[in-house]
MIFI-643711 format. One record per atom (N, C-alpha, C): residue in three letters; atom name; x, y negated, z. Coordinates in nm, 2 decimals. Example, Ala and Ser with C-alpha at 12.3 -4.5 7.8 and 13.67 -1.06 7.14 Angstrom:
Ala/N/1.32/0.57/0.78;
Ala/CA/1.23/0.45/0.78;
Ala/C/1.32/0.33/0.78;
Ser/N/1.28/0.22/0.71;
Ser/CA/1.37/0.11/0.71;
Ser/C/1.29/0.00/0.79;
***
This chain:
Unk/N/-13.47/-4.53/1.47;
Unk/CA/-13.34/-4.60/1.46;
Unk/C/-13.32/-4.69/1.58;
Unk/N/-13.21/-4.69/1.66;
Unk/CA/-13.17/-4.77/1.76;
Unk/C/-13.16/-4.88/1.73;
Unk/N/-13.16/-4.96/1.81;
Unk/CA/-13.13/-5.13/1.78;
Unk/C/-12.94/-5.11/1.78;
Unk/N/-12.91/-5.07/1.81;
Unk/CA/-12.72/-5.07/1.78;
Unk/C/-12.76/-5.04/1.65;
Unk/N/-12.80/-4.89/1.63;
Unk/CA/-12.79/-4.88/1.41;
Unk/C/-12.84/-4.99/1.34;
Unk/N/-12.93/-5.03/1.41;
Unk/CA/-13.00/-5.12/1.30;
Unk/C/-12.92/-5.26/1.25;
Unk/N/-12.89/-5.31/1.35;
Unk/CA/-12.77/-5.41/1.40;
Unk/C/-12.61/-5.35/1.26;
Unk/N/-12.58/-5.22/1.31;
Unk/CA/-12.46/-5.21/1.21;
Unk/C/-12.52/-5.20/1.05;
Unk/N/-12.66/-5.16/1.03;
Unk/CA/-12.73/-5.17/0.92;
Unk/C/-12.72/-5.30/0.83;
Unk/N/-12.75/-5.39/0.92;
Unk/CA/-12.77/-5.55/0.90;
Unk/C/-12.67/-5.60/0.81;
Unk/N/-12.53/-5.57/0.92;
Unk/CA/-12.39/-5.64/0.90;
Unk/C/-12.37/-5.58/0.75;
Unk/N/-12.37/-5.43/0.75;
Unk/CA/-12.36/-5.34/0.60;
Unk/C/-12.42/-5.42/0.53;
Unk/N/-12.56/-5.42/0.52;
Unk/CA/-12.61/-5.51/0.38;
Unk/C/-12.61/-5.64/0.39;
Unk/N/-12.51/-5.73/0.48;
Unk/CA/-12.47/-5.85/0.49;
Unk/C/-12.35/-5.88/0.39;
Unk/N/-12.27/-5.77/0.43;
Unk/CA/-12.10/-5.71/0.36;
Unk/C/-12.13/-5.73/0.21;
Unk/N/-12.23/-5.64/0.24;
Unk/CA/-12.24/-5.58/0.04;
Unk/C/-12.27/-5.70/-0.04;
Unk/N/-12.41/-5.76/0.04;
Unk/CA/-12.41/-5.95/-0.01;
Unk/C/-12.32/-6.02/-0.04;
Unk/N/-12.22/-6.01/0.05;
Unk/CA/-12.12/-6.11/0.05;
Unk/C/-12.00/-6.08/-0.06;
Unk/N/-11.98/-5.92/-0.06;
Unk/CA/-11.92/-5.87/-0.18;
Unk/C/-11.96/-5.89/-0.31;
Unk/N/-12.12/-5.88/-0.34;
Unk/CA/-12.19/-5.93/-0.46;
Unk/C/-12.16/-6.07/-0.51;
Unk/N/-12.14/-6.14/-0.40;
Unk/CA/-12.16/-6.32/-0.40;
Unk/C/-12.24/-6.40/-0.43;
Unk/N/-12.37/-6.31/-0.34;
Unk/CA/-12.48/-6.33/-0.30;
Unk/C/-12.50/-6.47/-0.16;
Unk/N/-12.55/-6.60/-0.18;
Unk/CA/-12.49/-6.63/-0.05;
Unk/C/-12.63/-6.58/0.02;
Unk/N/-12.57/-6.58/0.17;
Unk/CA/-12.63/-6.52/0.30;
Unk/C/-12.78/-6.63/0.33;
Unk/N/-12.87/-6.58/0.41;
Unk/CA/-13.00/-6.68/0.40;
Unk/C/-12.98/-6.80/0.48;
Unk/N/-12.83/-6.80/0.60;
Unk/CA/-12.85/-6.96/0.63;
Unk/C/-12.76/-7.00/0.53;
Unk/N/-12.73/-6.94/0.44;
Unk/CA/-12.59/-7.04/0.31;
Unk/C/-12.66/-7.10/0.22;
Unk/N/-12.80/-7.06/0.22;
Unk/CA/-12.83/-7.11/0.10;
Unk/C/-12.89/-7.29/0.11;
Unk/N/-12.83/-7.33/0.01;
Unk/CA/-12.81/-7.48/0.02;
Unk/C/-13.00/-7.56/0.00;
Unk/N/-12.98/-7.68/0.07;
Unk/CA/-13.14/-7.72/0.02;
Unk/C/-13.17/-7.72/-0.10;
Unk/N/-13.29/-7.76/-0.17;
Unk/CA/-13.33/-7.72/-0.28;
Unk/C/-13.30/-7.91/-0.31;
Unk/N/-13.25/-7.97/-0.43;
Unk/CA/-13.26/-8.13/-0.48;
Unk/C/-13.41/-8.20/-0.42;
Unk/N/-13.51/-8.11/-0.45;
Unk/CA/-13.60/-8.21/-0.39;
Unk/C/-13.66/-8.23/-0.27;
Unk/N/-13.59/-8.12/-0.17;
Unk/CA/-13.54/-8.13/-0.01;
Unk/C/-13.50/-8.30/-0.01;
Unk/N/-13.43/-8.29/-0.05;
Unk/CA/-13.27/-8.41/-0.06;
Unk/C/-13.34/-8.53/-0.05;
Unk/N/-13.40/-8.53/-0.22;
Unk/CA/-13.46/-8.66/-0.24;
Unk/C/-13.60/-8.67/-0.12;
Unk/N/-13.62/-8.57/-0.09;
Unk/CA/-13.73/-8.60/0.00;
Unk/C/-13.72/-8.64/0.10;
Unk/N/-13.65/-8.60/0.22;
Unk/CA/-13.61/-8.64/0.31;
Unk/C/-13.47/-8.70/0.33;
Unk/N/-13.41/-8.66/0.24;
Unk/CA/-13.27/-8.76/0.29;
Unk/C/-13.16/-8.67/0.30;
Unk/N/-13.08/-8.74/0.30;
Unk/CA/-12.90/-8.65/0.32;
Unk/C/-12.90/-8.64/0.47;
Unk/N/-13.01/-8.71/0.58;
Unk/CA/-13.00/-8.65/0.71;
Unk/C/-13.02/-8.52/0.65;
Unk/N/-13.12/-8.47/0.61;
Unk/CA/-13.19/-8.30/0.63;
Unk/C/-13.08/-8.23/0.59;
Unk/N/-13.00/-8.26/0.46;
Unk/CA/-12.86/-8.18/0.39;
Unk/C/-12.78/-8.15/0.54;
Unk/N/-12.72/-8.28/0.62;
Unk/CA/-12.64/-8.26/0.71;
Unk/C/-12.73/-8.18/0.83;
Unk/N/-12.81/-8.22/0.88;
Unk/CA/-12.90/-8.14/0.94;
Unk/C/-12.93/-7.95/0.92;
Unk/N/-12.89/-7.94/0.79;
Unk/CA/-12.89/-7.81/0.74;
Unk/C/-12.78/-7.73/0.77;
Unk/N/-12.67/-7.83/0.71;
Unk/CA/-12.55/-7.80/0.74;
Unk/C/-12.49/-7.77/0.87;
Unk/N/-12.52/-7.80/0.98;
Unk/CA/-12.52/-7.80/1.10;
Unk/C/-12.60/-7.73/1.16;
Unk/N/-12.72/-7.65/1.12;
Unk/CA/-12.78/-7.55/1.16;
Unk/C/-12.71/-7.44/1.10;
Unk/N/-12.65/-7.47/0.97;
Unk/CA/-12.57/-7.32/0.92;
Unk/C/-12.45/-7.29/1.02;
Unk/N/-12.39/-7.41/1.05;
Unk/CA/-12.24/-7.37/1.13;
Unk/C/-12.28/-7.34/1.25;
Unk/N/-12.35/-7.39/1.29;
Unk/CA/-12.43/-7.33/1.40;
Unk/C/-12.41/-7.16/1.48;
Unk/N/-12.49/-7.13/1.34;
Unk/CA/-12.56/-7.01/1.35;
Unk/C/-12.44/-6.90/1.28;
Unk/N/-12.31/-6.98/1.20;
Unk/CA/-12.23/-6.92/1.17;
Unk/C/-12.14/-6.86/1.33;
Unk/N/-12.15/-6.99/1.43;
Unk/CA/-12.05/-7.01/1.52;
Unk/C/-12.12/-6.88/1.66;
Unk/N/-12.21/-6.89/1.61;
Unk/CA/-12.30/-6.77/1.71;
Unk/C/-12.24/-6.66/1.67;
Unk/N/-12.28/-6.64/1.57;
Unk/CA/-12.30/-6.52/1.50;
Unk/C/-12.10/-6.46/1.54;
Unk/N/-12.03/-6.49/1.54;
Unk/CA/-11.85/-6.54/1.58;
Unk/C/-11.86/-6.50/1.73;
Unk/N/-11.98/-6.57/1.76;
Unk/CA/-11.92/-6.56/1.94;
Unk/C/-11.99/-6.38/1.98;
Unk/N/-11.90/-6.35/2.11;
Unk/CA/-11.94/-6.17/2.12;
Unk/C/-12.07/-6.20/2.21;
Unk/N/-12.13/-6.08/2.20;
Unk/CA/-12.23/-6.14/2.33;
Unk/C/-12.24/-6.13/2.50;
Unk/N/-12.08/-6.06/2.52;
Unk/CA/-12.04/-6.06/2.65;
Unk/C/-11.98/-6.14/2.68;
Unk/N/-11.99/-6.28/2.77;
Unk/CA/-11.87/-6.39/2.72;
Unk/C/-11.85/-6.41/2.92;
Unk/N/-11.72/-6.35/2.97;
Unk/CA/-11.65/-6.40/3.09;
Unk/C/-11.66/-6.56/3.15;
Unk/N/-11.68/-6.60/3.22;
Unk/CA/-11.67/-6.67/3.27;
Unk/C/-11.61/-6.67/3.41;
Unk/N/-11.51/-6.77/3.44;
Unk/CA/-11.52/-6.78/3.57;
Unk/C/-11.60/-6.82/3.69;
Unk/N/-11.60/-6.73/3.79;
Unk/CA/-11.67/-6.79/3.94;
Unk/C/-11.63/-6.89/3.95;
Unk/N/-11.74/-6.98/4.00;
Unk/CA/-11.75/-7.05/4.07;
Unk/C/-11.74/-7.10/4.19;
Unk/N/-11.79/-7.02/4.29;
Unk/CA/-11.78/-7.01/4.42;
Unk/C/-11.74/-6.81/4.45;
Unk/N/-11.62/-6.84/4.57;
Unk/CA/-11.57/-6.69/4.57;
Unk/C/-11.74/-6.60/4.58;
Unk/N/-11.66/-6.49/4.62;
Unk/CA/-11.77/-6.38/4.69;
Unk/C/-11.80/-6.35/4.80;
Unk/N/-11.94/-6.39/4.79;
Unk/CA/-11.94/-6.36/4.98;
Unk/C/-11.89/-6.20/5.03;
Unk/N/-11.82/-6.24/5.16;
Unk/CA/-11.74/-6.10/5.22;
Unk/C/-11.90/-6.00/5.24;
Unk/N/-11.80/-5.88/5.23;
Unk/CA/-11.96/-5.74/5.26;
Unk/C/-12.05/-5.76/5.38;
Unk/N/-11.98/-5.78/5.48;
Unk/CA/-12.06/-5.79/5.61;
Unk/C/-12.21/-5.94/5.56;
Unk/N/-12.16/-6.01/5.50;
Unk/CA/-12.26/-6.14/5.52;
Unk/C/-12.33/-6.11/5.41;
Unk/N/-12.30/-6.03/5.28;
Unk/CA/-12.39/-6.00/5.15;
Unk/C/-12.46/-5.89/5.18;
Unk/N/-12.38/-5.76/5.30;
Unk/CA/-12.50/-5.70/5.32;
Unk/C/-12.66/-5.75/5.45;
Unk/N/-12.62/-5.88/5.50;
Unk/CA/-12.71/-5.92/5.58;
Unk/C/-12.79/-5.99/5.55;
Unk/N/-12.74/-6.02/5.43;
Unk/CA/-12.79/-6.13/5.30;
Unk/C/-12.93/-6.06/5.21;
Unk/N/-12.91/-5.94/5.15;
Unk/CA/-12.97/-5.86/5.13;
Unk/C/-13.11/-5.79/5.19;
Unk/N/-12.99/-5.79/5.30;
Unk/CA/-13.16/-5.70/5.40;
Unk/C/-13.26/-5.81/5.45;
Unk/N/-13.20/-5.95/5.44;
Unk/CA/-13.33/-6.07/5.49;
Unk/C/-13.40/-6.07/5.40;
Unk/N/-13.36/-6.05/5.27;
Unk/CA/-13.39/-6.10/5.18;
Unk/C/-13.51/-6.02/5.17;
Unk/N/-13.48/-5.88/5.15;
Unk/CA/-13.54/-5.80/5.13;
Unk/C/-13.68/-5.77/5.25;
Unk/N/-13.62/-5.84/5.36;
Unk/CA/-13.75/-5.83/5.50;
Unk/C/-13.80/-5.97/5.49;
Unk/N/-13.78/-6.06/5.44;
Unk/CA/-13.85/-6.16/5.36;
Unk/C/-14.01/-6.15/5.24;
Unk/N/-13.96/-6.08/5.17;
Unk/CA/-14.02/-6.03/5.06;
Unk/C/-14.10/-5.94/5.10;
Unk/N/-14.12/-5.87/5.20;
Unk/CA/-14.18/-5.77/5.20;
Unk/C/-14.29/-5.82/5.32;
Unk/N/-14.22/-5.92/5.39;
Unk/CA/-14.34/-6.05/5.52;
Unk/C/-14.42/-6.12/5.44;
Unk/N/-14.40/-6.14/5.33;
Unk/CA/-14.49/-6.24/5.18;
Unk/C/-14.54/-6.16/5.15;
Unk/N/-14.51/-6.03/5.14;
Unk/CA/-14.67/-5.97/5.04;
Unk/C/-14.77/-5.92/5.16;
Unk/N/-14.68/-5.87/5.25;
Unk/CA/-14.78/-5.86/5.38;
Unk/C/-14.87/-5.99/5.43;
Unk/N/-14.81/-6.07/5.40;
Unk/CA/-14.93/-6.22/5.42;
Unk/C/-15.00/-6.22/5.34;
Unk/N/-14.98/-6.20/5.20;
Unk/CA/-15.11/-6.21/5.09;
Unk/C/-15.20/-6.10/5.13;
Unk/N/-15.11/-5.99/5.11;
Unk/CA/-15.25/-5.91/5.18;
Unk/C/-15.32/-5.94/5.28;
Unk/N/-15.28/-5.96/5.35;
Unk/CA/-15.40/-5.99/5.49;
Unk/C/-15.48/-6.11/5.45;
Unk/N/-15.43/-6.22/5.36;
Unk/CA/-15.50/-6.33/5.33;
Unk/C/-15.62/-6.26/5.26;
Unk/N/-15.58/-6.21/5.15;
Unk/CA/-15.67/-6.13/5.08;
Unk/C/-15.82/-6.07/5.17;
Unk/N/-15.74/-5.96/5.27;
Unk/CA/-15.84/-5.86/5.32;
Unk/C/-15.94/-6.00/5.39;
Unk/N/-15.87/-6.06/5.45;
Unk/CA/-15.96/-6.17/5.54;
Unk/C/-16.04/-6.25/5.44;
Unk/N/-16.02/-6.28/5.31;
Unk/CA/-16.13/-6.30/5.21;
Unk/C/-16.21/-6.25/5.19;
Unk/N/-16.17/-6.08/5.16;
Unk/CA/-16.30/-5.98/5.10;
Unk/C/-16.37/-5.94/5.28;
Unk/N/-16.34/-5.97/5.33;
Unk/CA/-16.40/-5.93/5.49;
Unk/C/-16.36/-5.78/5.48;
Unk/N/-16.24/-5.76/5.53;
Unk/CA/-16.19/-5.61/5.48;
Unk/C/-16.19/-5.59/5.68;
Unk/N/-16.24/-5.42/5.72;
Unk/CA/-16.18/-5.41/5.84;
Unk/C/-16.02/-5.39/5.86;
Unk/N/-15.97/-5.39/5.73;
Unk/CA/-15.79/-5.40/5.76;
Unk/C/-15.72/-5.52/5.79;
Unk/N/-15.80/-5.66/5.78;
Unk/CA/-15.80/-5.77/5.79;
Unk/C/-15.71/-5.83/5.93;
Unk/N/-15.77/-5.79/6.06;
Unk/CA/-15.69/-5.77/6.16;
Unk/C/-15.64/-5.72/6.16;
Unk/N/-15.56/-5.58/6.19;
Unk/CA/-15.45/-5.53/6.21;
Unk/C/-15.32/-5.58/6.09;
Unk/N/-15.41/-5.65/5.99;
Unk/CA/-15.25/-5.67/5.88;
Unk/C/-15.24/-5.80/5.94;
Unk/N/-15.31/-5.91/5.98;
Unk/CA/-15.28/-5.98/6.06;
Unk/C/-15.18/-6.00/6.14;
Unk/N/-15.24/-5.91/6.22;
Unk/CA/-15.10/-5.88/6.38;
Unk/C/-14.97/-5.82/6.28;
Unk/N/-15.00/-5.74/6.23;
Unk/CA/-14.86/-5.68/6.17;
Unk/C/-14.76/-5.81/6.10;
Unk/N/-14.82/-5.90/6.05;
Unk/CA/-14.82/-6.02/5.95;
Unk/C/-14.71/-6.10/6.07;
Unk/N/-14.79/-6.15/6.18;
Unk/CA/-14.70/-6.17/6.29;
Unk/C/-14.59/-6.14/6.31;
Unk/N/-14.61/-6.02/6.36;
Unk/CA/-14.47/-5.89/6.38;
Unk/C/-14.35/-5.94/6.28;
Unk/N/-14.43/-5.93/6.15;
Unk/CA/-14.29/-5.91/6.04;
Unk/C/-14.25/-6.02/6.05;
Unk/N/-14.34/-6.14/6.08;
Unk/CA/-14.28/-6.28/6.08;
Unk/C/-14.16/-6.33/6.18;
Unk/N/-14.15/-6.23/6.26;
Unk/CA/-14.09/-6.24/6.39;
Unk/C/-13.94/-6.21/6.34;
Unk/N/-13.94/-6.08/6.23;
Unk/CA/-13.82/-5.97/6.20;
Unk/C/-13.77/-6.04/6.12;
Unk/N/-13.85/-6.09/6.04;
Unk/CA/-13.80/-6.17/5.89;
Unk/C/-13.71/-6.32/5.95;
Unk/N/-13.73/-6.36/6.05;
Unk/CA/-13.66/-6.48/6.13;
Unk/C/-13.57/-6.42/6.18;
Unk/N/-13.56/-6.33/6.25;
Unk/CA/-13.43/-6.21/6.30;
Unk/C/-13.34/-6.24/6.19;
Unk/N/-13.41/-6.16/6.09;
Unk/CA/-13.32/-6.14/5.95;
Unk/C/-13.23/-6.27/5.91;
Unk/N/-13.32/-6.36/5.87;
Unk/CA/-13.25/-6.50/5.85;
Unk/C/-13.14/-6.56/5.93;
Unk/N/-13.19/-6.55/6.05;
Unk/CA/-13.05/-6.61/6.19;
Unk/C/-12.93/-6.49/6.17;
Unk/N/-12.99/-6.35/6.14;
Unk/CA/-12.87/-6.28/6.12;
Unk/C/-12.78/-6.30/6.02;
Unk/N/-12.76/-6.35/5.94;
Unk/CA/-12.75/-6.39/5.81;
Unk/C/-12.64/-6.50/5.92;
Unk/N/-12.69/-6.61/5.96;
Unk/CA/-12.64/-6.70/6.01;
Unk/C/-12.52/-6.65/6.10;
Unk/N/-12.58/-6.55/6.12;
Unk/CA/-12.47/-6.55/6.26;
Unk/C/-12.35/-6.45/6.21;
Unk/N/-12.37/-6.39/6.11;
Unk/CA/-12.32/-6.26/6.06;
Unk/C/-12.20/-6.33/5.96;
Unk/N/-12.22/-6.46/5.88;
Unk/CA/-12.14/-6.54/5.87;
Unk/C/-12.04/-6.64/5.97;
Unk/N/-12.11/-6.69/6.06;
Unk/CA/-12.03/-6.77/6.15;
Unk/C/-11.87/-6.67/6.24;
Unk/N/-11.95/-6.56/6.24;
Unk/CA/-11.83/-6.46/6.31;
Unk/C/-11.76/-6.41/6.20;
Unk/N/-11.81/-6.40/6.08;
Unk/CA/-11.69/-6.34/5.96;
Unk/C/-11.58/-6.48/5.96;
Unk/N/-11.63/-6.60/5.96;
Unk/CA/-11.56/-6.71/5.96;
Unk/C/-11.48/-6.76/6.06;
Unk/N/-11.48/-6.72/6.17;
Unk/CA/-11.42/-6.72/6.33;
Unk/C/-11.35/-6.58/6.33;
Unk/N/-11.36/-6.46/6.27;
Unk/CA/-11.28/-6.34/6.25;
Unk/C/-11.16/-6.34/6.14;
Unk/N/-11.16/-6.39/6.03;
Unk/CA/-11.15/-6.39/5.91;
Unk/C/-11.11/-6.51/5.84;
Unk/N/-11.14/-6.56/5.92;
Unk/CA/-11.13/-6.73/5.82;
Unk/C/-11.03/-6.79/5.79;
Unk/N/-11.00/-6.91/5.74;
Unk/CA/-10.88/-6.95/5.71;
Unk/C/-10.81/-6.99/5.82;
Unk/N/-10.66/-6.95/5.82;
Unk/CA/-10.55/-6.97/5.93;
Unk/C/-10.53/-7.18/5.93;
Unk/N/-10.54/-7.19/6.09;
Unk/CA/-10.58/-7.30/6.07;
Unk/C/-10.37/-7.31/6.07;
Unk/N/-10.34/-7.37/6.01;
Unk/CA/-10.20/-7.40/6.04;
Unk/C/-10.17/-7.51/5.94;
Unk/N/-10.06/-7.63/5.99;
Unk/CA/-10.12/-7.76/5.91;
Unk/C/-9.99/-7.74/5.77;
Unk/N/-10.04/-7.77/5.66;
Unk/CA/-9.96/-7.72/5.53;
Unk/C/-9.79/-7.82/5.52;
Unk/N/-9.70/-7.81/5.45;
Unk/CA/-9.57/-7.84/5.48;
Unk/C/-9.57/-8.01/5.45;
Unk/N/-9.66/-8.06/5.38;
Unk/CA/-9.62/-8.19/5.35;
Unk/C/-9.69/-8.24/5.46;
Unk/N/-9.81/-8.19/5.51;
Unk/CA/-9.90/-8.25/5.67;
Unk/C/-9.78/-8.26/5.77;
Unk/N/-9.71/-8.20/5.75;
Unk/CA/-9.60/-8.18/5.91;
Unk/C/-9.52/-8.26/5.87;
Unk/N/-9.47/-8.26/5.77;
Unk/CA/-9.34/-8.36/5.67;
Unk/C/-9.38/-8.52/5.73;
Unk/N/-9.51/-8.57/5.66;
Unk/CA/-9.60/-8.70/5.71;
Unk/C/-9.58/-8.72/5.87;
Unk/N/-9.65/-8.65/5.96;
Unk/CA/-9.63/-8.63/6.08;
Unk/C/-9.47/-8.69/6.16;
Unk/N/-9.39/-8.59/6.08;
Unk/CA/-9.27/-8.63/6.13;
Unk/C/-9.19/-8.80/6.09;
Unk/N/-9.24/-8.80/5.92;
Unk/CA/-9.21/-8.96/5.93;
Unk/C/-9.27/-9.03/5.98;
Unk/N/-9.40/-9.02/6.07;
Unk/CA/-9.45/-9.09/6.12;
Unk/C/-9.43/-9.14/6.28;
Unk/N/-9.38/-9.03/6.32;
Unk/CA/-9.28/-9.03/6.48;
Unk/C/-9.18/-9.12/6.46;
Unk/N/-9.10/-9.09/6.33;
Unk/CA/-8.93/-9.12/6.30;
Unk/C/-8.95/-9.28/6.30;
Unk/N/-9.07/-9.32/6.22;
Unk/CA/-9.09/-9.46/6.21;
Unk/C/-9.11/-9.50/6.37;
Unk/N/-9.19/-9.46/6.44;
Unk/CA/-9.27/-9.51/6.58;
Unk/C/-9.19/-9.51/6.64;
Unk/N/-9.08/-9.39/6.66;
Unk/CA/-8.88/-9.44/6.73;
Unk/C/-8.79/-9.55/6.68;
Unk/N/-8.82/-9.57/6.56;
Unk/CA/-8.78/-9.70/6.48;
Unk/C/-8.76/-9.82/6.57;
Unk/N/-8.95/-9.83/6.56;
Unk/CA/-8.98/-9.93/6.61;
Unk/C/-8.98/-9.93/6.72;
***
């Protein structure tokens, strides 16, 4: 049985409960000597774990939200990517060599130098990133042109300075 059937299983012998007028397992109220034991905090306390779990249970489990910050354009997400990815791959190349140079491995040196190398690509990668952004931003970017109340100000600001 899939977890979706099981899931519509649940709700079914939830339904039928609720048709019976059977209450559900977070409905069911504390027991009196809950009460007297701890207090009418625990009742409200209870009560507020049921609504809770009512209010979940309500909400879907795919819930939209808006961005926050736009999307980075393709050119700088795919440069973003590939550092990322020649990053991660310079980190396991260092553990290994760290490793081999532990166990006194003869692969020790050459993962070394190679360790180097990648260290060299993986900085490539990063400044590309940098630079792969600064030209999408100098290509692309926002039109610098000053908005209608900036020129408005501007001009009352002459009109006055002729005034005077």
């Amino acid at each position: 049985m899939s977890t979706v059937e099981r899931g519509i299983e649940d709700e079914r012998r939830t339904a039928e409960r609720a048709a019976a007028g059977e209450p559900a397992a977070w409905e069911t109220p504390l027991p009196q000597w809950s009460i007297e034991e701890y207090g009418e905090e625990a009742a409200e306390d209870a009560d507020f774990a049921r609504r809770r779990r009512e209010a979940v249970r309500r909400d879907s489990l795919w819930r939209e939200e808006p961005a926050v910050r736009r999307r980075l354009p393709d050119a700088v997400r795919t440069s973003a990517v590939r550092a990322v990815i020649i990053v991660a791959l310079t980190l396991c190349q260092a553990v290994t060599a760290f490793l081999c140079t532990l166990a006194g491995s003869w692969l020790a040196f050459p993962m070394v130098l190679s360790s180097v190398a990648s260290t060299v690509v993986a900085t490539w990668g990063v400044l590309d990133v940098w630079v792969t952004r600064q030209v999408w931003v100098q290509r692309n970017g926002v039109v610098s042109q000053p908005g209608s109340t900036a020129r408005q100000l501007r001009r009352e600001r002459r009109q006055a300075l002729k005034a005077a």
